[in-house]
C-alpha positions, 0 to 999 in steps of 0.5 A: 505535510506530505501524503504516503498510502500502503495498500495491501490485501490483508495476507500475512505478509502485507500485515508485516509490511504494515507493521515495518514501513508503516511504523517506520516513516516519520509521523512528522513528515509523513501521514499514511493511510493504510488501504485494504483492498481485500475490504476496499475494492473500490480503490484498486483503480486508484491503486493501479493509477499510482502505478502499484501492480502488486501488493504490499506496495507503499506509494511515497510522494507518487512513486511505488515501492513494491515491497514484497509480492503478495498478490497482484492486484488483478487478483483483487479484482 
């Protein structure tokens, strides 16, 4: 099975995505795990190695989508 991860800061425009894409993918094919980085700042640095300088932000087999400019992720530092 496949891996996918959306992070996001928790603001209401990450919730939506959350709802959207998150929703959107395929169970099948697909398990997401959703990050809070606002809750979970521990996994900033993992965020950034994957290329996400924004969120929401979905990562798809490696690559990110920045979906929407919410909050960069300096500023969940």
């Amino acid at each position: 099975m496949k891996n996918a991860i959306f992070f996001h800061a928790g603001c209401p425009v990450c919730v939506s995505a959350e709802q959207q894409f998150v929703d959107a993918l395929n169970p099948e094919k697909y398990r997401v795990e959703v990050v809070h980085l606002g809750n979970q700042k521990s996994r900033v640095a993992e965020a950034e190695k994957l290329g996400v300088n924004s969120v929401p932000a979905l990562v798809v087999d490696g690559i990110p989508f920045h979906i929407n400019f919410g909050a960069s992720l300096s500023d969940l530092k």
